[in-house]
N, CA, C, O and CB atoms as a CASP TS submission, in Angstrom:
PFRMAT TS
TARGET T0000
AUTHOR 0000-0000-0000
METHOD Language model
MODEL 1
PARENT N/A
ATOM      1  N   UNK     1      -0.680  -2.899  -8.763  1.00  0.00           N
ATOM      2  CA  UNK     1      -0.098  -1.594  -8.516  1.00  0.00           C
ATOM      3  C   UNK     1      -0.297  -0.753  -9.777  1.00  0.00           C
ATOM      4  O   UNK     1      -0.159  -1.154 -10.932  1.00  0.00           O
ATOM      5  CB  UNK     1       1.420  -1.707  -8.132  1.00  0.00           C
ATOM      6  N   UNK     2      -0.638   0.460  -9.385  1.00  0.00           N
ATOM      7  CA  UNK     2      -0.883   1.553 -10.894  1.00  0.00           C
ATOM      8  C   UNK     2      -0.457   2.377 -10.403  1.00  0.00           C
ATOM      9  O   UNK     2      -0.657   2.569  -9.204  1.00  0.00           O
ATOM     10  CB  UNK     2      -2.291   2.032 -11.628  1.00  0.00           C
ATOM     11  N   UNK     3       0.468   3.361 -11.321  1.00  0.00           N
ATOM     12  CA  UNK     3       0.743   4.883 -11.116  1.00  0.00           C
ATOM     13  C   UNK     3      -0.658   5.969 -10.954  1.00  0.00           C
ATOM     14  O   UNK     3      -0.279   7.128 -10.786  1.00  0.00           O
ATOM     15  CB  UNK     3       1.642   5.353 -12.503  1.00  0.00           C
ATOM     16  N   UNK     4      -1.753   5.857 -10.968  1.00  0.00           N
ATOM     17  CA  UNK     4      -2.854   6.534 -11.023  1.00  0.00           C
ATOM     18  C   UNK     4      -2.905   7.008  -9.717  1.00  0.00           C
ATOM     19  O   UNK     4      -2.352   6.541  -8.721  1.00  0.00           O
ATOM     20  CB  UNK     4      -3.982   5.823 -11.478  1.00  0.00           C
ATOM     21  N   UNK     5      -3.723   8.116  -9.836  1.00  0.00           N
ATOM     22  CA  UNK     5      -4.022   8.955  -8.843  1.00  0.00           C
ATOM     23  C   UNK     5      -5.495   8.401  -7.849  1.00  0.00           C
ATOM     24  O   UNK     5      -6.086   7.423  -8.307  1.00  0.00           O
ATOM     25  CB  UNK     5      -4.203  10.409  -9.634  1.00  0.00           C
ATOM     26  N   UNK     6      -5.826   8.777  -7.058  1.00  0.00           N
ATOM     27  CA  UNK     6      -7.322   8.918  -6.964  1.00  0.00           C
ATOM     28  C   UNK     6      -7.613  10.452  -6.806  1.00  0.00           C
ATOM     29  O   UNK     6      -6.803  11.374  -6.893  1.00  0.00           O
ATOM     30  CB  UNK     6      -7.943   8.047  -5.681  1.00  0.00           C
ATOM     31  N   UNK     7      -9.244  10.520  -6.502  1.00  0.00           N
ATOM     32  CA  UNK     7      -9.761  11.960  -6.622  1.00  0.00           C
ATOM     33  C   UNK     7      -8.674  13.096  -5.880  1.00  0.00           C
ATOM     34  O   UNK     7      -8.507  14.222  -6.348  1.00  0.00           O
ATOM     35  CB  UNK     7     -11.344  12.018  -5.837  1.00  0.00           C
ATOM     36  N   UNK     8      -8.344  12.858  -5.299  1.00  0.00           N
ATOM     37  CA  UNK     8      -7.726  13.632  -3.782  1.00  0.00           C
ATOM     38  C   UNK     8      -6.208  13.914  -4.002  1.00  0.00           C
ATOM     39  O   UNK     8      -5.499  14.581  -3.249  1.00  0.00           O
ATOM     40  CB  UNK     8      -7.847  12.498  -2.218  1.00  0.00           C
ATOM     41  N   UNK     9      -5.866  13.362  -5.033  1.00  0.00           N
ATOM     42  CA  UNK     9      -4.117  13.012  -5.926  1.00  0.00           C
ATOM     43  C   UNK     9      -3.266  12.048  -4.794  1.00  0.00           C
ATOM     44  O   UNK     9      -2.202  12.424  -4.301  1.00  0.00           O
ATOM     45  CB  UNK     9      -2.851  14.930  -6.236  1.00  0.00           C
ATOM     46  N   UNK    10      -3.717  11.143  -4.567  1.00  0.00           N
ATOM     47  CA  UNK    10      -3.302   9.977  -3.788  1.00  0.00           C
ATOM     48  C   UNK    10      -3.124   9.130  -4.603  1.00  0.00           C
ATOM     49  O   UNK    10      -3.732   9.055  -5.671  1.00  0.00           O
ATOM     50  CB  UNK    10      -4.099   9.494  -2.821  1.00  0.00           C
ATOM     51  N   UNK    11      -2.036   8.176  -4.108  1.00  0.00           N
ATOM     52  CA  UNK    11      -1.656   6.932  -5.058  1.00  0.00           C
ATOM     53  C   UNK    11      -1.979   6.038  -3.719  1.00  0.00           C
ATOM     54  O   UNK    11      -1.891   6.371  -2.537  1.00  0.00           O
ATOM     55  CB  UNK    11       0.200   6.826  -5.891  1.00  0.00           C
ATOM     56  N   UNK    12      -2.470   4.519  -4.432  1.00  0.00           N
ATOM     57  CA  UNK    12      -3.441   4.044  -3.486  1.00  0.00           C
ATOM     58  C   UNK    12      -2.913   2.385  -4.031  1.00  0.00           C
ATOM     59  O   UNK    12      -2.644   1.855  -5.109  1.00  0.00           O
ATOM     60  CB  UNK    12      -5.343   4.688  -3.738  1.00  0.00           C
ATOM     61  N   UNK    13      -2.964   1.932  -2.404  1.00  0.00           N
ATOM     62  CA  UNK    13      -2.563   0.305  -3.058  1.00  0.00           C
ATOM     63  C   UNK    13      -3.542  -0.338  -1.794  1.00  0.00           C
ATOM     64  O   UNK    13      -3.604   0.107  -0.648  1.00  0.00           O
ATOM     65  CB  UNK    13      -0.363  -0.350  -3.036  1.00  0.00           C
ATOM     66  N   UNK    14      -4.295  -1.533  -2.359  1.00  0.00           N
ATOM     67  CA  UNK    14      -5.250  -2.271  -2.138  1.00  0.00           C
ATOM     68  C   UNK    14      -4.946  -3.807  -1.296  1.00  0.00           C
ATOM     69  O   UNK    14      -4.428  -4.727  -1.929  1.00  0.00           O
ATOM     70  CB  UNK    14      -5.794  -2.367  -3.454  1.00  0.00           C
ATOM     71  N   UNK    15      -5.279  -3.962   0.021  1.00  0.00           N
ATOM     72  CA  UNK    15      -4.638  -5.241   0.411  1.00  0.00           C
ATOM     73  C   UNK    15      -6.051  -5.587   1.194  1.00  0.00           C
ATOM     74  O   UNK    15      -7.083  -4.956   1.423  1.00  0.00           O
ATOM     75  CB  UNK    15      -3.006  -5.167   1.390  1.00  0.00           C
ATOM     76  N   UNK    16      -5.408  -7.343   1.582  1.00  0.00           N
ATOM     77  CA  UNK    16      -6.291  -7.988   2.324  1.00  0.00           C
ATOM     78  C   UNK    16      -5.290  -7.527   3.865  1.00  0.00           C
ATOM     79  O   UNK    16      -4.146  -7.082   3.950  1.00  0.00           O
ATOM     80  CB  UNK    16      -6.555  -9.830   1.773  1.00  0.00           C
ATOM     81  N   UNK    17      -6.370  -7.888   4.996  1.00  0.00           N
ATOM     82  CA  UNK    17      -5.814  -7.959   6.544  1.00  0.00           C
ATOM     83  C   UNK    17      -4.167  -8.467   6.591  1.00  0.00           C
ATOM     84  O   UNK    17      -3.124  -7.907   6.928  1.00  0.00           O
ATOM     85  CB  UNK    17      -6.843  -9.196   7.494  1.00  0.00           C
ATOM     86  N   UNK    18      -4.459  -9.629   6.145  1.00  0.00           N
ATOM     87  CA  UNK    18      -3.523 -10.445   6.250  1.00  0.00           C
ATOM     88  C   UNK    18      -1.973  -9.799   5.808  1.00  0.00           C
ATOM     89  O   UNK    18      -0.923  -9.984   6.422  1.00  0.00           O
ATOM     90  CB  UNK    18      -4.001 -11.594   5.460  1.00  0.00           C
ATOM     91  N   UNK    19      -2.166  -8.998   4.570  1.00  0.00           N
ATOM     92  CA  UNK    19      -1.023  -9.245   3.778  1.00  0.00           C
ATOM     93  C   UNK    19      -0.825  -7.496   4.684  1.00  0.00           C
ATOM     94  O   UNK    19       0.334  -7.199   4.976  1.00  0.00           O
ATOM     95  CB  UNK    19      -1.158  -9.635   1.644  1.00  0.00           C
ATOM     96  N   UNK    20      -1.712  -6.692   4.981  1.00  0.00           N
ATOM     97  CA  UNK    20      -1.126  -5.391   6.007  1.00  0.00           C
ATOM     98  C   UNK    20      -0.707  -5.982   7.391  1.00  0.00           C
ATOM     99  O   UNK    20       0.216  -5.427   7.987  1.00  0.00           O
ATOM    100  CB  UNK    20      -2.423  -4.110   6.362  1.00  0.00           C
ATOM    101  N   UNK    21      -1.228  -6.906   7.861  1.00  0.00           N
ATOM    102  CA  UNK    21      -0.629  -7.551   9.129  1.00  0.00           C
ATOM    103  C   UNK    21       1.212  -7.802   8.750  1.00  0.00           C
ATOM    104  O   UNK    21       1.876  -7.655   9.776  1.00  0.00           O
ATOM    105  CB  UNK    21      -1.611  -9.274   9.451  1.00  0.00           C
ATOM    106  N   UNK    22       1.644  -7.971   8.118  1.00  0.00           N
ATOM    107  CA  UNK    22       2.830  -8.713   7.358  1.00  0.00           C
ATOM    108  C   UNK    22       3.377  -6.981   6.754  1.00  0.00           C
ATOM    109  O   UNK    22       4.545  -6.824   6.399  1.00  0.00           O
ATOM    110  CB  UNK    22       2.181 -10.246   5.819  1.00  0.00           C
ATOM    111  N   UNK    23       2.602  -6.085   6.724  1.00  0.00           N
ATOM    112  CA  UNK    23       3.552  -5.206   6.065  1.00  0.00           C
ATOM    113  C   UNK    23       3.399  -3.686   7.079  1.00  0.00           C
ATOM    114  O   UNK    23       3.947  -2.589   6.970  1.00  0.00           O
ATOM    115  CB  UNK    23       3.073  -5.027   4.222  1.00  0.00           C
ATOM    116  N   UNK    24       2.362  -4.247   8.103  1.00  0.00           N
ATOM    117  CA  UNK    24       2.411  -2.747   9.150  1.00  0.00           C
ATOM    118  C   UNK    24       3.395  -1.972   9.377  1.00  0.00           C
ATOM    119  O   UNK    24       3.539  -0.776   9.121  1.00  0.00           O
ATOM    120  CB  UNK    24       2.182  -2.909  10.459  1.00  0.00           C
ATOM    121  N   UNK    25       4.372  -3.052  10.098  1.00  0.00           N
ATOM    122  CA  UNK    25       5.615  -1.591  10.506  1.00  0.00           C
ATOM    123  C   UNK    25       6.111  -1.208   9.267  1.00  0.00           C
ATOM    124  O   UNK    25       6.538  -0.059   9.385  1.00  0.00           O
ATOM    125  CB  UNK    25       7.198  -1.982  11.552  1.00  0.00           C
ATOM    126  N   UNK    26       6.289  -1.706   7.900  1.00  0.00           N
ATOM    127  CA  UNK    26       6.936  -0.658   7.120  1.00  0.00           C
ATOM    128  C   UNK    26       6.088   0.279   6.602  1.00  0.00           C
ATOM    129  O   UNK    26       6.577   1.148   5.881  1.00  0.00           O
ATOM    130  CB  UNK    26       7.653  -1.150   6.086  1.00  0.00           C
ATOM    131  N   UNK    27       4.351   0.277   6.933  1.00  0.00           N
ATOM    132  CA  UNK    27       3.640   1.357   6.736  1.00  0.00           C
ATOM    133  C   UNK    27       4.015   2.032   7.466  1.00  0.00           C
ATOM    134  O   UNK    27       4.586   3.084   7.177  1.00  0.00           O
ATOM    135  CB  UNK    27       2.496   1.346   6.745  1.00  0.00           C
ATOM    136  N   UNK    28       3.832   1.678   8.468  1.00  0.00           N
ATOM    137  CA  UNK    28       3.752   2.643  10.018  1.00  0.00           C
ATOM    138  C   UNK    28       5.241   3.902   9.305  1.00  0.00           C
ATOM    139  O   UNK    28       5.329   5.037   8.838  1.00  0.00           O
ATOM    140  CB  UNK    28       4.438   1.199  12.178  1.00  0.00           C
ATOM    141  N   UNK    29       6.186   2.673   9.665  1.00  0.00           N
ATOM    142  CA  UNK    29       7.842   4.053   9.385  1.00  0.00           C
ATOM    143  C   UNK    29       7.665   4.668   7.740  1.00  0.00           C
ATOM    144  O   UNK    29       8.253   5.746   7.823  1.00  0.00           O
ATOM    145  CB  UNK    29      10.101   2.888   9.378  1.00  0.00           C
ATOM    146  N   UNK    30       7.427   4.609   7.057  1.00  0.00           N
ATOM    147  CA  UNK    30       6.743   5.407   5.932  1.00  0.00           C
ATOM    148  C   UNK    30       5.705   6.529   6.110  1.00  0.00           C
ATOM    149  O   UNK    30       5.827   7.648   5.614  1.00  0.00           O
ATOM    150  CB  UNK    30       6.097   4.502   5.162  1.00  0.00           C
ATOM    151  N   UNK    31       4.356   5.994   7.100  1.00  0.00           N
ATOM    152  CA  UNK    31       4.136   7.325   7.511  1.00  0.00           C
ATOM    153  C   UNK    31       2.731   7.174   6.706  1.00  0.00           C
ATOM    154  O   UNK    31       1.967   8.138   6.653  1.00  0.00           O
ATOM    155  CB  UNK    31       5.359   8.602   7.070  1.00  0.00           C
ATOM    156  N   UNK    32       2.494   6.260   6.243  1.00  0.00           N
ATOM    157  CA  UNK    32       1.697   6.363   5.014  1.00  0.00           C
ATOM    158  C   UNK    32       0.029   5.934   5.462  1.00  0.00           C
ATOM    159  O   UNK    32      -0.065   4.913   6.142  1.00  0.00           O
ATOM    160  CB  UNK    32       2.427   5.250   3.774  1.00  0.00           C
ATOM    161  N   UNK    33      -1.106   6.573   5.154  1.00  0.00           N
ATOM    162  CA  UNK    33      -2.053   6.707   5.598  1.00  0.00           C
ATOM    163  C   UNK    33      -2.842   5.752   5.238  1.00  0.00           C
ATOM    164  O   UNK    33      -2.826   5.322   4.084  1.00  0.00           O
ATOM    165  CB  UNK    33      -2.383   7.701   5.457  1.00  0.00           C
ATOM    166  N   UNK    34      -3.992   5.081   6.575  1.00  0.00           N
ATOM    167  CA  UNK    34      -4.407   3.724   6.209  1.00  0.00           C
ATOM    168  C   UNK    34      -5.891   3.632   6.655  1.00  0.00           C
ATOM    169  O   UNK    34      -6.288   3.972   7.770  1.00  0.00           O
ATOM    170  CB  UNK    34      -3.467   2.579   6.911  1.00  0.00           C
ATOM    171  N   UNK    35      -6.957   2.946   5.287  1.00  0.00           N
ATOM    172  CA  UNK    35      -8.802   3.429   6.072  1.00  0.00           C
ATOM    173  C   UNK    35      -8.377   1.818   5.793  1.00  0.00           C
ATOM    174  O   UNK    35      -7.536   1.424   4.986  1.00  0.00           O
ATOM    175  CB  UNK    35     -10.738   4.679   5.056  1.00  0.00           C
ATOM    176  N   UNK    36      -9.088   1.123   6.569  1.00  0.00           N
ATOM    177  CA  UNK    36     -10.170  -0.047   6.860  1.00  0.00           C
ATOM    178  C   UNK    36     -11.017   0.001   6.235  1.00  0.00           C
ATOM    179  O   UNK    36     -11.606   1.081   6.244  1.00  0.00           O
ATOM    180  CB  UNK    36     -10.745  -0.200   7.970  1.00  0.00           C
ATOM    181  N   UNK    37     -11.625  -1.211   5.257  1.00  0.00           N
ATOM    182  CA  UNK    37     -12.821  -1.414   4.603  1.00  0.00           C
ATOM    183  C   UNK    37     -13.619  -2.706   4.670  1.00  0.00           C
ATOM    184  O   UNK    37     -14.291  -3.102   3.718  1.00  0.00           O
ATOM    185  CB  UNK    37     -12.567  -1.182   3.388  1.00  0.00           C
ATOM    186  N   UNK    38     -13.490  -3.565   6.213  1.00  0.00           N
ATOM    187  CA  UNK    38     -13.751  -4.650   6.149  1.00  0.00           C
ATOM    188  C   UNK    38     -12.817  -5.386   5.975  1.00  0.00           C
ATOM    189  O   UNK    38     -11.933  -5.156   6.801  1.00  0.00           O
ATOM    190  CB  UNK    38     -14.488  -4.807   5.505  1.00  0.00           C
ATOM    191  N   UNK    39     -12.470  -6.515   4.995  1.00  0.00           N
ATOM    192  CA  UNK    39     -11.635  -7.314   4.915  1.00  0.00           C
ATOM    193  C   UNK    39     -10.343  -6.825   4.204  1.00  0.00           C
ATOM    194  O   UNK    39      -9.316  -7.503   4.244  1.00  0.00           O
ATOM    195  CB  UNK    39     -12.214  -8.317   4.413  1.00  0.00           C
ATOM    196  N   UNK    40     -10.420  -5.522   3.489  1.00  0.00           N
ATOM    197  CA  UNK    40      -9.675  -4.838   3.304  1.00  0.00           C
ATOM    198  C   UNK    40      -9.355  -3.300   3.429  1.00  0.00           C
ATOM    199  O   UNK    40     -10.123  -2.362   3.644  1.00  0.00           O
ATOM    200  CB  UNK    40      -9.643  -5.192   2.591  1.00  0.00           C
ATOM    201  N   UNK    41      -8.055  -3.317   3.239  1.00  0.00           N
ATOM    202  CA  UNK    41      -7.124  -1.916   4.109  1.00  0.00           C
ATOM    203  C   UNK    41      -5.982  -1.579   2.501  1.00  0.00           C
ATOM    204  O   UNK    41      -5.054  -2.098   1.881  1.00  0.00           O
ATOM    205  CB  UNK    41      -5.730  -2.754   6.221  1.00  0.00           C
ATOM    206  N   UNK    42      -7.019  -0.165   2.473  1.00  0.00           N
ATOM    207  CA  UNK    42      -6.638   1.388   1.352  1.00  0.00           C
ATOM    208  C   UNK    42      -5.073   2.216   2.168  1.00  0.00           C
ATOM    209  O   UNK    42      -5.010   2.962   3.145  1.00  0.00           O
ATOM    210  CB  UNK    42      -8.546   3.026   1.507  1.00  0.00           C
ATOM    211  N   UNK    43      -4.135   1.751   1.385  1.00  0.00           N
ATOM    212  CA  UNK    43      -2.992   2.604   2.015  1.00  0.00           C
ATOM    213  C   UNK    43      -2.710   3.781   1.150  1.00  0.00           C
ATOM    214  O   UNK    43      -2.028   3.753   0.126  1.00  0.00           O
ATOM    215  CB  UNK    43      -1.634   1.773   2.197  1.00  0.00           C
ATOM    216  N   UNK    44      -3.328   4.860   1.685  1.00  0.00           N
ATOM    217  CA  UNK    44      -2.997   5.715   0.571  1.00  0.00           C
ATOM    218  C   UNK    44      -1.775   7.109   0.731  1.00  0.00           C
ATOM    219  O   UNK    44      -1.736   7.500   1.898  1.00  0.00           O
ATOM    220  CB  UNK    44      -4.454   6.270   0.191  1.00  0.00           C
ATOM    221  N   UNK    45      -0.812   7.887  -0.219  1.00  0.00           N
ATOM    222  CA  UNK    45      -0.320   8.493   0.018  1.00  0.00           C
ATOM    223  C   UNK    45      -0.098   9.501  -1.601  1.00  0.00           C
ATOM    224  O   UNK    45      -0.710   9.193  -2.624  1.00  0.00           O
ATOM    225  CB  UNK    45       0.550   7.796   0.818  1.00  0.00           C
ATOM    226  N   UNK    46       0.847  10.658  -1.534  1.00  0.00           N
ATOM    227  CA  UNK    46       0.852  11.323  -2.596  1.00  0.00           C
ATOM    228  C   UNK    46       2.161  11.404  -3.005  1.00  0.00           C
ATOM    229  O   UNK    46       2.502  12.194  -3.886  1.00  0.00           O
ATOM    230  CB  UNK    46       0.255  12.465  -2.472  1.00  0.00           C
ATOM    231  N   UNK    47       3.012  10.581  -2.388  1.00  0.00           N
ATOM    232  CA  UNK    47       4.396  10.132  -2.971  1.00  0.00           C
ATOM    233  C   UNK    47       3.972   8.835  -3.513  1.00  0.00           C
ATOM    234  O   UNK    47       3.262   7.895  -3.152  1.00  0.00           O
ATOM    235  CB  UNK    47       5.711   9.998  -1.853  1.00  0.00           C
ATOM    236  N   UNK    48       4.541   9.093  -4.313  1.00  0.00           N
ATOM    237  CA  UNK    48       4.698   8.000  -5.165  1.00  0.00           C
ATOM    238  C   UNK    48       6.337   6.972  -4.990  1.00  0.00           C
ATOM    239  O   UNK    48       6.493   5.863  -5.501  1.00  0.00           O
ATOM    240  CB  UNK    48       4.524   8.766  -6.693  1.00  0.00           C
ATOM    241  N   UNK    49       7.095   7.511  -4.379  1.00  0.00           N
ATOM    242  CA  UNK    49       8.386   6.891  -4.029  1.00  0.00           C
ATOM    243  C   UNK    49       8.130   6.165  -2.492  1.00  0.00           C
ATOM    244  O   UNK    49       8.930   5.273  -2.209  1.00  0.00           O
ATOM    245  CB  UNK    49       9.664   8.141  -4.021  1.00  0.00           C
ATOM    246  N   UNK    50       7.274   6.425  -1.678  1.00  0.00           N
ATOM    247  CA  UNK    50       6.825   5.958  -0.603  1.00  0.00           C
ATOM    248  C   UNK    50       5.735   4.660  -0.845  1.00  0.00           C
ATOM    249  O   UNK    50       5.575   3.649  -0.161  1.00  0.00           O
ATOM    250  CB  UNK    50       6.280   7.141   0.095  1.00  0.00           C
ATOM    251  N   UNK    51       5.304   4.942  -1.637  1.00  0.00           N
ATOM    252  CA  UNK    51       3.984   3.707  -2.234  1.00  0.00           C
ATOM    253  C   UNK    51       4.967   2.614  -3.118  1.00  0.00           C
ATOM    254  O   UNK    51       4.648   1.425  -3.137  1.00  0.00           O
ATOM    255  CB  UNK    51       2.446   4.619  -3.644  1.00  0.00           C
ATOM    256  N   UNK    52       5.978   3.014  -3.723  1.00  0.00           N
ATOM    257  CA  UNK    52       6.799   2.248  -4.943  1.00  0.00           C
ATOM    258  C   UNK    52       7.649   1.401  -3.755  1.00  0.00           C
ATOM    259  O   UNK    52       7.952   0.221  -3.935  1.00  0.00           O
ATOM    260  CB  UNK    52       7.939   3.443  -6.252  1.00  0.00           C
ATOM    261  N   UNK    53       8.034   2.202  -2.401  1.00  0.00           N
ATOM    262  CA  UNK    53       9.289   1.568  -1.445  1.00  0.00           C
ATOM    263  C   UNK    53       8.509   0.360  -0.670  1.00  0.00           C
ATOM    264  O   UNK    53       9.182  -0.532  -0.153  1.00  0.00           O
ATOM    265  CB  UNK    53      10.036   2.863  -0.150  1.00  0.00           C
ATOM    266  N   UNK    54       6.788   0.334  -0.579  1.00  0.00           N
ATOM    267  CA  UNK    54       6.111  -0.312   0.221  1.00  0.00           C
ATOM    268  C   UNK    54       5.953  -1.334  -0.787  1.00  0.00           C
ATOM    269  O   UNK    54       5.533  -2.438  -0.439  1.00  0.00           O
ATOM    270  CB  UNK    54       4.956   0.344   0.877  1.00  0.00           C
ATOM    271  N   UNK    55       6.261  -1.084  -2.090  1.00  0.00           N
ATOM    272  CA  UNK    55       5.522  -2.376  -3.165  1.00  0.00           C
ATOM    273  C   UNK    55       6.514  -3.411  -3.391  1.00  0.00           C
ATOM    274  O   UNK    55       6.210  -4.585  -3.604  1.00  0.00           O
ATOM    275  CB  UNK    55       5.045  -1.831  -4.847  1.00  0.00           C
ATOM    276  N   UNK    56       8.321  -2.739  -3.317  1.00  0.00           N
ATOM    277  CA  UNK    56       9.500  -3.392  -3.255  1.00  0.00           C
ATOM    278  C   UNK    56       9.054  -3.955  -2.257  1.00  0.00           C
ATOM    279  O   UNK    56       8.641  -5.066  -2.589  1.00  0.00           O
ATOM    280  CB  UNK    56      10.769  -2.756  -3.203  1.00  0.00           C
ATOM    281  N   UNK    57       8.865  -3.686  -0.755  1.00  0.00           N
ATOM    282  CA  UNK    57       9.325  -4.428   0.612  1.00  0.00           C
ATOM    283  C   UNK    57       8.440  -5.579   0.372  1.00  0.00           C
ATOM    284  O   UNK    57       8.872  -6.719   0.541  1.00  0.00           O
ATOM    285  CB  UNK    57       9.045  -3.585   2.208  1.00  0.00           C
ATOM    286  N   UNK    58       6.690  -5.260  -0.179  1.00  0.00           N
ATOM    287  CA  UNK    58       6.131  -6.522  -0.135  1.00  0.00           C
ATOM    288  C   UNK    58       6.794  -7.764  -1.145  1.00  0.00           C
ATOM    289  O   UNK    58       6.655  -8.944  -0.823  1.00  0.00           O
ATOM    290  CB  UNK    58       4.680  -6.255  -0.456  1.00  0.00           C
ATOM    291  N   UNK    59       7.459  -7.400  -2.282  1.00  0.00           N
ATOM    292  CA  UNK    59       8.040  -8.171  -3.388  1.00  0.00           C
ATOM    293  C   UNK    59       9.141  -9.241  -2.640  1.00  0.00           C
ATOM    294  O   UNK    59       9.486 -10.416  -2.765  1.00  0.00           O
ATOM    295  CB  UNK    59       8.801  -7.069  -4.552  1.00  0.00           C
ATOM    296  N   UNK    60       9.482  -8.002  -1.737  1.00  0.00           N
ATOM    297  CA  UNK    60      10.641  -8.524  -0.914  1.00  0.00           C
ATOM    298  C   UNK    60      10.399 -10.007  -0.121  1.00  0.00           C
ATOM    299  O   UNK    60      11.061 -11.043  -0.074  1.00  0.00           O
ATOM    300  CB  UNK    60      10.961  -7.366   0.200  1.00  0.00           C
ATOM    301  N   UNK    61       8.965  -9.528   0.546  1.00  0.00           N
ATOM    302  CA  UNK    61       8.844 -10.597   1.441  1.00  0.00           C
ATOM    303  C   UNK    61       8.061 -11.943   0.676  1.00  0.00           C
ATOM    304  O   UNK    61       7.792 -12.984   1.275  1.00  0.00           O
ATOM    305  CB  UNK    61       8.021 -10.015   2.755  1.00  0.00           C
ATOM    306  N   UNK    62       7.742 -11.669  -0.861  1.00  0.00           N
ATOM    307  CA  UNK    62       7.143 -12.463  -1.576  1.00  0.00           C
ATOM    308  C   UNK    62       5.829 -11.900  -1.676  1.00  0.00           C
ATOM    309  O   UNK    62       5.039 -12.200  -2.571  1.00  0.00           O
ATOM    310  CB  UNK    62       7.232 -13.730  -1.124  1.00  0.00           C
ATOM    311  N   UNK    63       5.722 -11.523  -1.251  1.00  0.00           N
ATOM    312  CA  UNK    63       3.981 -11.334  -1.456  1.00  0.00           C
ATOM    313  C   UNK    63       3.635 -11.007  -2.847  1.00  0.00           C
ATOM    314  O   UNK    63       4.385 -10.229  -3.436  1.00  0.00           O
ATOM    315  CB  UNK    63       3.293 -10.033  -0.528  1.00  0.00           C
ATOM    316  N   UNK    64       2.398 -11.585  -3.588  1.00  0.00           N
ATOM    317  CA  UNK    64       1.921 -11.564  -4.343  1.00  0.00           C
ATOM    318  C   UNK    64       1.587  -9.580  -5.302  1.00  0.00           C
ATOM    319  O   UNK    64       0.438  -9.138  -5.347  1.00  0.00           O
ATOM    320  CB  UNK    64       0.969 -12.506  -3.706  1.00  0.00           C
ATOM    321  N   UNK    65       2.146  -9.201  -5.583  1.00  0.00           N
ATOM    322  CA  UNK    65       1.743  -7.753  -6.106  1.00  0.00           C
ATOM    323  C   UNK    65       1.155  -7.941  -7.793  1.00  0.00           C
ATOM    324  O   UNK    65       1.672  -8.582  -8.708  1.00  0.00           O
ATOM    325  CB  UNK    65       3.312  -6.611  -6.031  1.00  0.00           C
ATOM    326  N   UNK    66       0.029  -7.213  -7.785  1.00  0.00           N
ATOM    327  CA  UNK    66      -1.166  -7.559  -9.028  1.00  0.00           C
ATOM    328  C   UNK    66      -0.488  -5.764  -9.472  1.00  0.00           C
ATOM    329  O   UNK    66      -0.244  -4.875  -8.656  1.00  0.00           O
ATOM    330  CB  UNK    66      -3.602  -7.925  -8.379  1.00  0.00           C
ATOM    331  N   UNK    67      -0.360  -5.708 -10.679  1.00  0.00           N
ATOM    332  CA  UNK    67      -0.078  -4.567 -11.790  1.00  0.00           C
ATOM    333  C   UNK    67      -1.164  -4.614 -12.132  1.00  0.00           C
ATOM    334  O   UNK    67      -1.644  -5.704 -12.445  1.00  0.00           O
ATOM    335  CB  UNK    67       0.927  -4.652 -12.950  1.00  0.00           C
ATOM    336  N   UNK    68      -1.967  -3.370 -12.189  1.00  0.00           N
ATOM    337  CA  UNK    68      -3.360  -3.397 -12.926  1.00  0.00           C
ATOM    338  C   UNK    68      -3.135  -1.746 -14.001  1.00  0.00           C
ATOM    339  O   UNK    68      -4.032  -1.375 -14.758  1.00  0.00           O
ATOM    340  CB  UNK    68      -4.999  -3.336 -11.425  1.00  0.00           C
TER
END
């Protein structure tokens, strides 16, 4: 997880299938926008309190979260 932007001023967090299978509906009710890249899925948004609430829920459920 990084506070950084991308080009577009999106804050952007990086997963495999698996670990968005396990965190869909709290994307979905967040609202938060999602591309497919093959084996992995770009959730991106420009809140940063919406990306920080999705990084708690995964912590929550254990999932592995990488600080880069």
């Amino acid at each position: 997880m990084s506070r950084r932007k991308d080009p577009e001023g999106n804050y952007v967090v990086a997963m495999d299938l698996e670990t968005y299978e396990l965190l869909n509906q709290s994307i979905n009710r967040l609202g938060l926008d999602v591309e497919f890249m093959g084996n992995i899925v770009v959730v991106r948004d420009r809140s940063w309190s919406r990306i920080n609430k999705l990084v708690n829920i995964a912590r929550e459920l254990g999932i592995n979260v990488n600080d880069d």
